[in-house]
N, CA, C and O atoms as CSV, one atom per row, in Angstrom:
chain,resi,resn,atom,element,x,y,z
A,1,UNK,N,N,-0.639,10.521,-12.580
A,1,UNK,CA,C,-1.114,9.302,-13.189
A,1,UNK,C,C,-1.742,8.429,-12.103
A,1,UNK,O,O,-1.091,7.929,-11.185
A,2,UNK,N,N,-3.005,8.291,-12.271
A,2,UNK,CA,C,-3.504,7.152,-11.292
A,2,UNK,C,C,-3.415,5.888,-10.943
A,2,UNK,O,O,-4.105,5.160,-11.657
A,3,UNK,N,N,-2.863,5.385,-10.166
A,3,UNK,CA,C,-2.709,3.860,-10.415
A,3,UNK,C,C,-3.539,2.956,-11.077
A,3,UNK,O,O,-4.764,2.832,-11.065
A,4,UNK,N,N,-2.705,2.379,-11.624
A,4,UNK,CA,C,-4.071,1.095,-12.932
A,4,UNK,C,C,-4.254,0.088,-11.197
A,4,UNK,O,O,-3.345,-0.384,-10.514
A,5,UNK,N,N,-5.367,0.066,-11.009
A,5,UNK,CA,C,-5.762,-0.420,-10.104
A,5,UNK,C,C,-6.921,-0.747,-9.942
A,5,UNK,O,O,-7.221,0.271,-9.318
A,6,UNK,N,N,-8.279,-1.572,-9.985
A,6,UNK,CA,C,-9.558,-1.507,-9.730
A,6,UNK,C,C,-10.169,-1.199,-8.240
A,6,UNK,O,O,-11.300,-1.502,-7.861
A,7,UNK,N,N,-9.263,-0.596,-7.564
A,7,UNK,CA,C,-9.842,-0.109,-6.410
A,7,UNK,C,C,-9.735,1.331,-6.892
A,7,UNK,O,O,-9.089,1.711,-7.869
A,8,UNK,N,N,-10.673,2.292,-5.825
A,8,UNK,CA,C,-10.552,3.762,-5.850
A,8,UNK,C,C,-10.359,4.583,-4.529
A,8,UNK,O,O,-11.045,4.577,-3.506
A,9,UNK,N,N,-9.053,5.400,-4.891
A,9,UNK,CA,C,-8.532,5.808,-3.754
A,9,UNK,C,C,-10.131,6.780,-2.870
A,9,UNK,O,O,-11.190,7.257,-3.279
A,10,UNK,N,N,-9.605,6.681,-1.856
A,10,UNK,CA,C,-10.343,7.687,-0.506
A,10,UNK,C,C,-9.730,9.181,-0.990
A,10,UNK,O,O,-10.413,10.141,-0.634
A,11,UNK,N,N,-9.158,9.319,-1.355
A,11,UNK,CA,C,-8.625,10.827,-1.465
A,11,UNK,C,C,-7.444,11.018,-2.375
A,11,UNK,O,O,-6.799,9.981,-2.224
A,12,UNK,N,N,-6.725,11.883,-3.355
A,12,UNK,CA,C,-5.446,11.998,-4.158
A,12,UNK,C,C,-4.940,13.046,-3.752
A,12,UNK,O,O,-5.725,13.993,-3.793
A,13,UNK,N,N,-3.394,13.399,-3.163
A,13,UNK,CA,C,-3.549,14.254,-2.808
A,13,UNK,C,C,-1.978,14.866,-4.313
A,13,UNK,O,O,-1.132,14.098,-4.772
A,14,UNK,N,N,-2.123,16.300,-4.652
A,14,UNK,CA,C,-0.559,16.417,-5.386
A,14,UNK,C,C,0.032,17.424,-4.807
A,14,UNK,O,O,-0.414,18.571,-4.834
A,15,UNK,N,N,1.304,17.003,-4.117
A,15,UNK,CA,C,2.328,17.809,-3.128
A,15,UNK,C,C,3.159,18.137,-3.670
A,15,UNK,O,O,3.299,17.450,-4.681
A,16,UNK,N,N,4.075,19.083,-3.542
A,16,UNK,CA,C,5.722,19.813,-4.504
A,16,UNK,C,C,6.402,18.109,-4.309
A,16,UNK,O,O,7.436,18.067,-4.976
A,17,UNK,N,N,6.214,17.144,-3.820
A,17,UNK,CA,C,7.046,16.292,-3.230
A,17,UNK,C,C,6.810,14.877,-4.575
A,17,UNK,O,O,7.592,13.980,-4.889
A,18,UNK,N,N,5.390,15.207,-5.113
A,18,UNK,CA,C,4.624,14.028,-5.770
A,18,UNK,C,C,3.187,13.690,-5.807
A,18,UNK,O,O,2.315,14.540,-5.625
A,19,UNK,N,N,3.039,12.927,-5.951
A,19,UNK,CA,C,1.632,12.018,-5.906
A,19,UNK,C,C,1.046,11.519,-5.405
A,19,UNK,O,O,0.857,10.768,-6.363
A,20,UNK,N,N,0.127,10.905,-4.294
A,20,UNK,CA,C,-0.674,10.589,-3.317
A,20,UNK,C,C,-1.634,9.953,-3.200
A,20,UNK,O,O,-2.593,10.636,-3.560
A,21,UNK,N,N,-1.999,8.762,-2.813
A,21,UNK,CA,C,-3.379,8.017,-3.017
A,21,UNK,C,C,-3.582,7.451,-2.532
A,21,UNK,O,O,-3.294,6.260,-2.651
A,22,UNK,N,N,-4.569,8.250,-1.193
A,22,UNK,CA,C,-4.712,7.386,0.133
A,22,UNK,C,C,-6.307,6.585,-0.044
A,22,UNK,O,O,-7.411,7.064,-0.306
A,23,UNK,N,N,-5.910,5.314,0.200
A,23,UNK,CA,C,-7.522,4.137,0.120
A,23,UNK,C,C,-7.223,3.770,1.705
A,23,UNK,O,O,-6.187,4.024,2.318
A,24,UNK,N,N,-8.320,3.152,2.169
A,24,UNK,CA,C,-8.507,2.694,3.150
A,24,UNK,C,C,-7.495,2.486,4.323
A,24,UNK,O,O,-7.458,3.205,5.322
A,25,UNK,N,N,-6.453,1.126,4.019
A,25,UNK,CA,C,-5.459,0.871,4.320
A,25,UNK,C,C,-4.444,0.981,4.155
A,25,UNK,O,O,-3.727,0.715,5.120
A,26,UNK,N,N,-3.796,1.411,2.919
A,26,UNK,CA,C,-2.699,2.070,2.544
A,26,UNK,C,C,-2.779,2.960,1.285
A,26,UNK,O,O,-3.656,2.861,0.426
A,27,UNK,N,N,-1.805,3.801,1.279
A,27,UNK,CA,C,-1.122,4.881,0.643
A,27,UNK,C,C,0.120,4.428,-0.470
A,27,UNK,O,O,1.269,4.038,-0.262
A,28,UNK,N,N,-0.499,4.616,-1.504
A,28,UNK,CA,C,0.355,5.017,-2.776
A,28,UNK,C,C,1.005,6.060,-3.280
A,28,UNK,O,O,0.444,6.989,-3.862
A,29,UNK,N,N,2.289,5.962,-3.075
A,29,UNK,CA,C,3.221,7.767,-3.128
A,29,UNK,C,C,4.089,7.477,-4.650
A,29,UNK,O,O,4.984,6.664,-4.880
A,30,UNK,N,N,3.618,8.197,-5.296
A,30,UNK,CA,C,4.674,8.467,-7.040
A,30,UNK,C,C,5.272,9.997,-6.802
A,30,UNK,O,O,4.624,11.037,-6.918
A,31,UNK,N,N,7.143,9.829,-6.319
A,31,UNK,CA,C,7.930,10.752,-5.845
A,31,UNK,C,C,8.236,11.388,-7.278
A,31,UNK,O,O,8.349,10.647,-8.255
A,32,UNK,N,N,8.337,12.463,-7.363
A,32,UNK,CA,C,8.603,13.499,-8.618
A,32,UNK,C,C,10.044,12.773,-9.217
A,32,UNK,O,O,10.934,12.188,-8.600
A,33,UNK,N,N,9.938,12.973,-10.231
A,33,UNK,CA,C,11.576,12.902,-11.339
A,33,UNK,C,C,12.440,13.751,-10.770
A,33,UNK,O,O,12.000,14.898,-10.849
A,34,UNK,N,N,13.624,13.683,-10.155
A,34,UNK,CA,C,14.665,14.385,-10.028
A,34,UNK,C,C,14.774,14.939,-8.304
A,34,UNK,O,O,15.614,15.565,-7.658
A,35,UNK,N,N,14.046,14.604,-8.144
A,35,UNK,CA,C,13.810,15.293,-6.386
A,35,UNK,C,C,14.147,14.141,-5.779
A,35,UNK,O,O,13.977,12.950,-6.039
A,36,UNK,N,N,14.944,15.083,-4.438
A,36,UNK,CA,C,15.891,14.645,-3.520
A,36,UNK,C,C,15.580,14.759,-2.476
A,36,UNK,O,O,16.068,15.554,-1.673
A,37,UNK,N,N,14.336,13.660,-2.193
A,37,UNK,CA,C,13.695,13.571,-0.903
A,37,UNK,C,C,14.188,13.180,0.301
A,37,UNK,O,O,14.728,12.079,0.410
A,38,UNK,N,N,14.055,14.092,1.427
A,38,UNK,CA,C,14.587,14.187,2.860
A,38,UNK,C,C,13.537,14.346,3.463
A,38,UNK,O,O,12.497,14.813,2.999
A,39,UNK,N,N,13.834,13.771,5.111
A,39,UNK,CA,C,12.691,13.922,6.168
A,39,UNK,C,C,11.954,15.599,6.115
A,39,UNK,O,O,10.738,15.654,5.930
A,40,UNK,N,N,12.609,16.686,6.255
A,40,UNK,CA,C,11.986,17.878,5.992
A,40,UNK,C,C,11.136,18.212,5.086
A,40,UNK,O,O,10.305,19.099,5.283
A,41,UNK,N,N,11.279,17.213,3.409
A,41,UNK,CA,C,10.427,17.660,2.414
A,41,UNK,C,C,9.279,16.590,2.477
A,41,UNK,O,O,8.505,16.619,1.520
A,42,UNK,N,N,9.118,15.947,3.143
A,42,UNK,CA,C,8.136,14.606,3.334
A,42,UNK,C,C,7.132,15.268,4.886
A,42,UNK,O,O,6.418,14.487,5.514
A,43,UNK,N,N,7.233,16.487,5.218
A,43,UNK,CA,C,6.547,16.473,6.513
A,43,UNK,C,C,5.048,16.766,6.069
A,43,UNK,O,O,4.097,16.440,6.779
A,44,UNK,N,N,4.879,17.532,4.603
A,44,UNK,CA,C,3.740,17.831,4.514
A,44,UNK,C,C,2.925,16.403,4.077
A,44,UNK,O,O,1.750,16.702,3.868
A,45,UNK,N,N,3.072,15.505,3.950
A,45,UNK,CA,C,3.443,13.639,3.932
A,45,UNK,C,C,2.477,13.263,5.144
A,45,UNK,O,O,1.358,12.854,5.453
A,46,UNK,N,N,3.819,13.734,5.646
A,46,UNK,CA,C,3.777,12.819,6.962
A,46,UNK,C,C,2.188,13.388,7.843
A,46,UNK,O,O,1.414,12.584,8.363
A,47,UNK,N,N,1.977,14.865,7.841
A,47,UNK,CA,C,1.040,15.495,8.186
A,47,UNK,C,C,-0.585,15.117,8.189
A,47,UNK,O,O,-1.475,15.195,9.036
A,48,UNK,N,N,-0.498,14.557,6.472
A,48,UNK,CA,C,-1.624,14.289,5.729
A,48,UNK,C,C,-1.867,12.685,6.116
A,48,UNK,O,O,-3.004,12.307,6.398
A,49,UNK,N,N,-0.787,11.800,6.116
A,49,UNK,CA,C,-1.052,10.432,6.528
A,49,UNK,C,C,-1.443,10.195,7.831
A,49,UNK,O,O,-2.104,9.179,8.048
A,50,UNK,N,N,-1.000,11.361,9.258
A,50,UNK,CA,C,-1.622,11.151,10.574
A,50,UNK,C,C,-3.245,11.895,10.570
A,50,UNK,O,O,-4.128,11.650,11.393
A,51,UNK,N,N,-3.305,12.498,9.838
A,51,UNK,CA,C,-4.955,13.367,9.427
A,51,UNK,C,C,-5.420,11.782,8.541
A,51,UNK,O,O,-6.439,12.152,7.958
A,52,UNK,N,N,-5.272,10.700,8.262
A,52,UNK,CA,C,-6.060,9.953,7.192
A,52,UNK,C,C,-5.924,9.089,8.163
A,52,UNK,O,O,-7.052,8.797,8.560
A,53,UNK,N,N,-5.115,8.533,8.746
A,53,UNK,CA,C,-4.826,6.892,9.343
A,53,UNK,C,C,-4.861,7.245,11.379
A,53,UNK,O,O,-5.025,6.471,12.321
A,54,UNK,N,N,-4.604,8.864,11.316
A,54,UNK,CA,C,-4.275,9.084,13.265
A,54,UNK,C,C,-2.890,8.234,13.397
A,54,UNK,O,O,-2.020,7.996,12.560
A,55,UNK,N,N,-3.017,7.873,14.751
A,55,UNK,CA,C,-2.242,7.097,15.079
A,55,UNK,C,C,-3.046,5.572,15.306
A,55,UNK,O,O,-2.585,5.092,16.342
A,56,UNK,N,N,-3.650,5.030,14.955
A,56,UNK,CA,C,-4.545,3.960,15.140
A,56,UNK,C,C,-5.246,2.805,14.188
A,56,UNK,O,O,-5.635,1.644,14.311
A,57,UNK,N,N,-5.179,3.705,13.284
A,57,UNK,CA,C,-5.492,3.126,11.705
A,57,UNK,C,C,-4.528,2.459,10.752
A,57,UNK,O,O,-3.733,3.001,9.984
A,58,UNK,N,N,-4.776,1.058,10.972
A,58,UNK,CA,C,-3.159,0.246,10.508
A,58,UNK,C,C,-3.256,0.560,9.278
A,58,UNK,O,O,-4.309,0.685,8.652
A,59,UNK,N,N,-1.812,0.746,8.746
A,59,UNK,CA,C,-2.177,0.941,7.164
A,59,UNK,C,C,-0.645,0.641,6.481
A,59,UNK,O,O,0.366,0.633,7.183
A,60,UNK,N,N,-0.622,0.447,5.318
A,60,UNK,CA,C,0.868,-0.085,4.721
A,60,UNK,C,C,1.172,1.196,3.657
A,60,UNK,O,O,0.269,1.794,3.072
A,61,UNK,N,N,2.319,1.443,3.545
A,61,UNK,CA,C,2.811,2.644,2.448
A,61,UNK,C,C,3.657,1.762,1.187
A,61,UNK,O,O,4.561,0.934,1.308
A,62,UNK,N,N,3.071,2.220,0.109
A,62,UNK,CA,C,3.632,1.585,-1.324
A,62,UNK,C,C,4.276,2.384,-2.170
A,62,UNK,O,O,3.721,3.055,-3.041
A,63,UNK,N,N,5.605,2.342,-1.922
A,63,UNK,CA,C,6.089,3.169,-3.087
A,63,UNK,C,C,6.318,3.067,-4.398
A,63,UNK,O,O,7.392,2.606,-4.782
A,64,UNK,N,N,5.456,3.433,-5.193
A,64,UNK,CA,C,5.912,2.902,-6.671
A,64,UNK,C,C,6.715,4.025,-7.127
A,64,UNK,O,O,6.495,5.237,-7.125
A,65,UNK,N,N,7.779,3.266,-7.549
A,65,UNK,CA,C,8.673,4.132,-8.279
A,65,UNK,C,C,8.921,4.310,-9.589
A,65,UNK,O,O,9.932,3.930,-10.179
A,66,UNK,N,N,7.763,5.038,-10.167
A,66,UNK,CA,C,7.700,5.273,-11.482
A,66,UNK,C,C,8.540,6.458,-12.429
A,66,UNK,O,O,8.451,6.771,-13.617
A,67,UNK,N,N,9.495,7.005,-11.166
A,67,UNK,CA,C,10.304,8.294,-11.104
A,67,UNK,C,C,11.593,8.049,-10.696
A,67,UNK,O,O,11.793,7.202,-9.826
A,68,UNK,N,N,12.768,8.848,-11.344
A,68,UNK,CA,C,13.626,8.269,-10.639
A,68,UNK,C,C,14.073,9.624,-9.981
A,68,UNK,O,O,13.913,10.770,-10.399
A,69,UNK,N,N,14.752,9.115,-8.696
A,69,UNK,CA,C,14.856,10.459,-7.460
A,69,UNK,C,C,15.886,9.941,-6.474
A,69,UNK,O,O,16.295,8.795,-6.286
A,70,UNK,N,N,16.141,10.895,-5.994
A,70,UNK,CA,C,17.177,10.315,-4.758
A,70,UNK,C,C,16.762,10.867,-3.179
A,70,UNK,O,O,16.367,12.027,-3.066
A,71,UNK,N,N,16.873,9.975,-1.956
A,71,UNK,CA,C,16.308,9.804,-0.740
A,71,UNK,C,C,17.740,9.424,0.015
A,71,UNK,O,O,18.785,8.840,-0.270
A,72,UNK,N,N,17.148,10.114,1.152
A,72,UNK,CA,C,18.297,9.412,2.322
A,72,UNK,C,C,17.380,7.996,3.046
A,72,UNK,O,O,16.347,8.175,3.692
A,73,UNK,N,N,17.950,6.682,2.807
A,73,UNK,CA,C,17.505,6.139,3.658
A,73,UNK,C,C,17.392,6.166,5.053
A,73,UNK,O,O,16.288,6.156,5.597
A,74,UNK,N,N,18.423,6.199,5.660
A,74,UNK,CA,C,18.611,6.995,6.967
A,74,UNK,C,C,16.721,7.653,7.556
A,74,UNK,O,O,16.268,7.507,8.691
A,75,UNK,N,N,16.135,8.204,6.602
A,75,UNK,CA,C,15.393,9.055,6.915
A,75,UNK,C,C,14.124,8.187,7.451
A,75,UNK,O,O,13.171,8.641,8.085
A,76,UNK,N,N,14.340,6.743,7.026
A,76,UNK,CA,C,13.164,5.523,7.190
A,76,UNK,C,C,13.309,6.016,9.348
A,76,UNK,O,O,12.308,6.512,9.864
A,77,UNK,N,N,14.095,5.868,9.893
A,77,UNK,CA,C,14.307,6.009,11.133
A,77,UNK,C,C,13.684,6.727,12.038
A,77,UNK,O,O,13.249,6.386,13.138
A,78,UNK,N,N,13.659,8.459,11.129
A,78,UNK,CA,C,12.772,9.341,12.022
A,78,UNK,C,C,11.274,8.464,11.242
A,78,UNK,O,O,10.568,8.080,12.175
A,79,UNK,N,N,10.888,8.223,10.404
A,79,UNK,CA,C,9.823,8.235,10.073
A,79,UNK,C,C,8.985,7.040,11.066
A,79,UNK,O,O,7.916,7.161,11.666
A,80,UNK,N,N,9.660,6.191,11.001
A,80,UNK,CA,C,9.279,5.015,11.843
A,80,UNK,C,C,8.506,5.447,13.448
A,80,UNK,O,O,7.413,5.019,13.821
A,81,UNK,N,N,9.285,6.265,14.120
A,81,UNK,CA,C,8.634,6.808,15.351
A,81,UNK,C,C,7.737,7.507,14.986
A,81,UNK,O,O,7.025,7.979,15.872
A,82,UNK,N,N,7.431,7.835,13.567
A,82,UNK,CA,C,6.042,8.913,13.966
A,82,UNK,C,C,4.819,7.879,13.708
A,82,UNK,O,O,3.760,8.377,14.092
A,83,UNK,N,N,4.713,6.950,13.320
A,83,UNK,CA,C,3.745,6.064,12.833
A,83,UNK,C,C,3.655,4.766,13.261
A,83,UNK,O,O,4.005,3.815,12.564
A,84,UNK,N,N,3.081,4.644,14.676
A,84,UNK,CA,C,2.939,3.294,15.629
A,84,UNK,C,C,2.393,2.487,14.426
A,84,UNK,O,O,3.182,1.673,13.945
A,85,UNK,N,N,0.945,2.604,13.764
A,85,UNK,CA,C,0.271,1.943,13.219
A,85,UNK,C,C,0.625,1.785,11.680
A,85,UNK,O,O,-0.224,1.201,11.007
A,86,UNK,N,N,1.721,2.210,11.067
A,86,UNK,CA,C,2.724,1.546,10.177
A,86,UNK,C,C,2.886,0.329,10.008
A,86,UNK,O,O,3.892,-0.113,10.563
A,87,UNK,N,N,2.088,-0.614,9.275
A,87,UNK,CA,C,2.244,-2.330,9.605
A,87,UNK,C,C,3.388,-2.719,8.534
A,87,UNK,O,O,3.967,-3.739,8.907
A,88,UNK,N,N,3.792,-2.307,7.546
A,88,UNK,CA,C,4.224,-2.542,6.474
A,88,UNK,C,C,4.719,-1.359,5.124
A,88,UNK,O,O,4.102,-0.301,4.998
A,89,UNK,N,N,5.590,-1.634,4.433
A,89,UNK,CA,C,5.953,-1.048,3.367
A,89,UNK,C,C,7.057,-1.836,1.819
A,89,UNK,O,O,8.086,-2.496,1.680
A,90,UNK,N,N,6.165,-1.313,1.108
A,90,UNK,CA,C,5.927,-1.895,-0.408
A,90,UNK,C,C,6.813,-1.056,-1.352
A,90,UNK,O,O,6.550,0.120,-1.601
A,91,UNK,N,N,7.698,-1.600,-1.780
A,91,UNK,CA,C,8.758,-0.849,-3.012
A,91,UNK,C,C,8.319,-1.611,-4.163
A,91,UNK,O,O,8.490,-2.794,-4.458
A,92,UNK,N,N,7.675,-0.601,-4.783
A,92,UNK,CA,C,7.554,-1.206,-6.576
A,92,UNK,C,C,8.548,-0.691,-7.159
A,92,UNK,O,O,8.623,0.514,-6.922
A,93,UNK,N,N,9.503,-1.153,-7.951
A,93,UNK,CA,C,10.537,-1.177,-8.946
A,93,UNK,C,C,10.257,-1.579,-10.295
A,93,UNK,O,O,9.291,-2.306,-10.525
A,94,UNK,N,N,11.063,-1.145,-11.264
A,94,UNK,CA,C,10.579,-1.109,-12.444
A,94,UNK,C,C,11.950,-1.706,-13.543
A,94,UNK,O,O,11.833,-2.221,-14.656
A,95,UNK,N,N,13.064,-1.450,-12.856
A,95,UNK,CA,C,14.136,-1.833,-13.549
A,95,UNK,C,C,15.500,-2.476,-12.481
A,95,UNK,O,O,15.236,-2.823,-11.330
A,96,UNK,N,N,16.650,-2.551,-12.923
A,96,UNK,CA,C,17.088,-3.364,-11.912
A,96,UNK,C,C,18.274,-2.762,-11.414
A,96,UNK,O,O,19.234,-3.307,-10.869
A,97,UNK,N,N,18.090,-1.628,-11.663
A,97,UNK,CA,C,19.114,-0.239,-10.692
A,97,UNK,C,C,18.177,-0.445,-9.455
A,97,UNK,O,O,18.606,-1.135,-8.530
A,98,UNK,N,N,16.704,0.204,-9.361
A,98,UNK,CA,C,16.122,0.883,-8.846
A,98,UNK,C,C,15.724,-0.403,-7.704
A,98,UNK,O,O,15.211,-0.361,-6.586
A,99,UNK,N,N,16.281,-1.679,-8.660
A,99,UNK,CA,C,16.063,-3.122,-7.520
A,99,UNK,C,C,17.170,-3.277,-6.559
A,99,UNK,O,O,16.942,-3.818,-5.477
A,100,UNK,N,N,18.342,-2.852,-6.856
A,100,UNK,CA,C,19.622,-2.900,-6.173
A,100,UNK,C,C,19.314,-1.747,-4.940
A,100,UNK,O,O,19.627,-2.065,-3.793
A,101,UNK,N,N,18.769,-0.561,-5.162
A,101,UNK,CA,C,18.335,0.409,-4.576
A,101,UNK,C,C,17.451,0.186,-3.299
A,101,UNK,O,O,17.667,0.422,-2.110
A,102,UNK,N,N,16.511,-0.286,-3.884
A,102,UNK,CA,C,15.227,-0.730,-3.035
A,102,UNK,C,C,16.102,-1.974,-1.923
A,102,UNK,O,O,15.999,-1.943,-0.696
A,103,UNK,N,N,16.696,-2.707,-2.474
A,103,UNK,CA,C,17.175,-3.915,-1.586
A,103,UNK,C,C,18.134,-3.259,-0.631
A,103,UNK,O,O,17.898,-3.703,0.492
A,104,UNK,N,N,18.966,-2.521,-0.613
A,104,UNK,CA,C,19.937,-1.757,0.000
A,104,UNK,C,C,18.865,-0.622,1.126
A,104,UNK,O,O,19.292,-0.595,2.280
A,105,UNK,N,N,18.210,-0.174,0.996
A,105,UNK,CA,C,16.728,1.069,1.380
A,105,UNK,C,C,15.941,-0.055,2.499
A,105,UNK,O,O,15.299,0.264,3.499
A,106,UNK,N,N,16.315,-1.977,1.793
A,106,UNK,CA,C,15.568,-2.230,2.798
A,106,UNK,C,C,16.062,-2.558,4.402
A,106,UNK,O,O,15.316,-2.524,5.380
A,107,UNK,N,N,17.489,-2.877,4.406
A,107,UNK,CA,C,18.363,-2.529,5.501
A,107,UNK,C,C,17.903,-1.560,6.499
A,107,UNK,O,O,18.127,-1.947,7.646
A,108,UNK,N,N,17.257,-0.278,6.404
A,108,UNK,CA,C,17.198,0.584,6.883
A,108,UNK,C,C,15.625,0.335,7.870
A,108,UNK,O,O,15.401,0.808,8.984
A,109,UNK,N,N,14.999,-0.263,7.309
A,109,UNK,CA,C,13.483,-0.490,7.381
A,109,UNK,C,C,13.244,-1.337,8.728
A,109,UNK,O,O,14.093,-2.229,8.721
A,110,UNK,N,N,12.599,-1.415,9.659
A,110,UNK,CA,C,12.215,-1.766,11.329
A,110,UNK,C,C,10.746,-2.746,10.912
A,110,UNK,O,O,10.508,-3.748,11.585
A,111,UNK,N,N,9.812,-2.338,9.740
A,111,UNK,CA,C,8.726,-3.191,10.077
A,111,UNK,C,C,8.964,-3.846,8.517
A,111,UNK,O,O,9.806,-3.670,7.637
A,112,UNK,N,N,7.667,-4.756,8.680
A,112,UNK,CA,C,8.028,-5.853,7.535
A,112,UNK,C,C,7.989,-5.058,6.277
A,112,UNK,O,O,7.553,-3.907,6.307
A,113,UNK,N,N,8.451,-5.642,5.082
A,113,UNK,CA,C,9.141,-4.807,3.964
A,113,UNK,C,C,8.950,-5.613,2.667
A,113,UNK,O,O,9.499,-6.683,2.929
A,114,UNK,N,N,8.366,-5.704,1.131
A,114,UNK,CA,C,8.669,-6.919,0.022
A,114,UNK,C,C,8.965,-5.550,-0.836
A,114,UNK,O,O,8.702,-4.398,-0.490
A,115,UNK,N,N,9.425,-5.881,-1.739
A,115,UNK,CA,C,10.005,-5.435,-3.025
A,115,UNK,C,C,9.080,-5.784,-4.305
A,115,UNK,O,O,9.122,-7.007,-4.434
A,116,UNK,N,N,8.558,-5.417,-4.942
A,116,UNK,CA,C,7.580,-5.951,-6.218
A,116,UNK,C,C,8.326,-5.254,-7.206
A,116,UNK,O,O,9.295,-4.494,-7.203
A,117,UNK,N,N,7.114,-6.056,-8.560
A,117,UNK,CA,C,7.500,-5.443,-10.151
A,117,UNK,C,C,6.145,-4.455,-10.479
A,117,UNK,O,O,6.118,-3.603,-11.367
A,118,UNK,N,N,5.169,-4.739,-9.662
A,118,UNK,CA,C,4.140,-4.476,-10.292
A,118,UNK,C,C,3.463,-4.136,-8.993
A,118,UNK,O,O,3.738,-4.569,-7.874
A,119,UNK,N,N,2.211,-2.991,-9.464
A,119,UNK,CA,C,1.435,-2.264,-8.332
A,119,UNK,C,C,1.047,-3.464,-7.560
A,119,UNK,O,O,1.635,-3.804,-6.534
A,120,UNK,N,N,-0.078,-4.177,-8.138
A,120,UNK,CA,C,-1.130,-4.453,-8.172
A,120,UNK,C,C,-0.405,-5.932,-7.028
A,120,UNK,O,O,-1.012,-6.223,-5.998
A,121,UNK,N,N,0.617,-6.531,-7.346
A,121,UNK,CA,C,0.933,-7.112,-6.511
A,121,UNK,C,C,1.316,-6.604,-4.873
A,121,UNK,O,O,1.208,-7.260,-3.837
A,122,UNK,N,N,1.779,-5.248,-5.057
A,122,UNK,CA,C,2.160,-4.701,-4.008
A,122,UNK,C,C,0.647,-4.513,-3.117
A,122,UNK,O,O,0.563,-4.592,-1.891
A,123,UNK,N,N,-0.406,-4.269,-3.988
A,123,UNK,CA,C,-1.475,-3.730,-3.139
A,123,UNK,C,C,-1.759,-5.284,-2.756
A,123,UNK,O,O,-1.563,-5.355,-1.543
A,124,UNK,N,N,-1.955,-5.946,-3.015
A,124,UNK,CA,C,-2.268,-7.638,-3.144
A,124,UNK,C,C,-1.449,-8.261,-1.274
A,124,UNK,O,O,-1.938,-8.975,-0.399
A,125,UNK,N,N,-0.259,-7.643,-1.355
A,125,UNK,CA,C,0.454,-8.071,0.013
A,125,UNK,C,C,0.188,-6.740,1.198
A,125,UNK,O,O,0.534,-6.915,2.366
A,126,UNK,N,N,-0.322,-5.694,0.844
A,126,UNK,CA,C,-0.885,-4.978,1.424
A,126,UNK,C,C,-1.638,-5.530,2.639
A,126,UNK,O,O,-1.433,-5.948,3.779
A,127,UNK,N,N,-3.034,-5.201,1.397
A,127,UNK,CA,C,-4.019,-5.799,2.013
A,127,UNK,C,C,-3.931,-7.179,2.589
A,127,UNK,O,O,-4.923,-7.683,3.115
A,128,UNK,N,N,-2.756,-7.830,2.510
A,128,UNK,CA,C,-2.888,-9.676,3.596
A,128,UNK,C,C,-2.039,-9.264,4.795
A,128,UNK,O,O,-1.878,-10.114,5.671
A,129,UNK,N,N,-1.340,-7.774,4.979
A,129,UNK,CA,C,-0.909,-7.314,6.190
A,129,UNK,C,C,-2.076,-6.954,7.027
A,129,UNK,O,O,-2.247,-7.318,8.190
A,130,UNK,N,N,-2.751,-6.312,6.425
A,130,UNK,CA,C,-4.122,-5.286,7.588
A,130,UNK,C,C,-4.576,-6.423,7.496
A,130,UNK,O,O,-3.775,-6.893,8.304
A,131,UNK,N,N,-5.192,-7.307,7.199
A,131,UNK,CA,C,-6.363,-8.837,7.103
A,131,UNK,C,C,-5.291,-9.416,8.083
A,131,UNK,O,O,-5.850,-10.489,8.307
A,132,UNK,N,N,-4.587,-9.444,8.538
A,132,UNK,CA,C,-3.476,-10.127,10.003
A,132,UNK,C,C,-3.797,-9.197,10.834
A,132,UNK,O,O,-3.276,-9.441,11.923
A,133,UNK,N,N,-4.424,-8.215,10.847
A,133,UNK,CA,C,-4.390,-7.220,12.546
A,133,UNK,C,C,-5.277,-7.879,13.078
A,133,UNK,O,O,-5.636,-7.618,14.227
């Protein structure tokens, strides 16, 4: 499902992991229903975001969680060292499990972090991170 969004992604990519939609400055990830994402199943991820952004290309990651799935937070840690130019990251939530979730997920998190209801806001604080580099 594409994000209701009036921008258009640079590329979509669909991984065993989910959904993908890399624009300019940041990346929109919709994680599969039922999958139990760990640093190992996120490398082909992680692969595709240093091939789009390098290490140099500031960019923010938005997770909308239109799925429900389970993650080790813990895993925010390795991820953090692979991505100097990581300015930011965006949890869209949809209900108020998945808000208790996200708020607890944000503990774990090293660079700046908001919580939304809605994409479009998330892309909205995005883009006023990269417009600060």
């Amino acid at each position: 499902m594409t994000p209701k969004t009036n921008r258009k992604p640079v590329k979509e990519y669909t991984l065993d992991i989910g959904v993908f939609y890399f624009y300019q400055n940041f990346v929109i990830g919709e994680i599969k229903e039922g999958l139990n994402l760990n640093f190992e199943s996120g490398k082909e991820l992680f692969n595709l975001t240093k091939t789009h952004y390098k290490n140099i290309i500031p960019f923010v990651y938005i997770s909308n969680r239109v799925h429900s799935y389970s993650f080790i937070p813990t895993g925010h840690y390795k991820s953090s060292k692979l991505f100097p130019n990581l300015k930011g990251y965006a949890i869209v939530v949809y209900d108020n499990i998945n808000l208790k979730i996200a708020e607890l997920e944000q503990t774990f998190m090293s660079w700046p972090n908001q919580i939304f209801t809605n994409l479009d806001d998330a892309i909205d604080w995005a883009e006023e991170l990269i417009e600060r580099e």
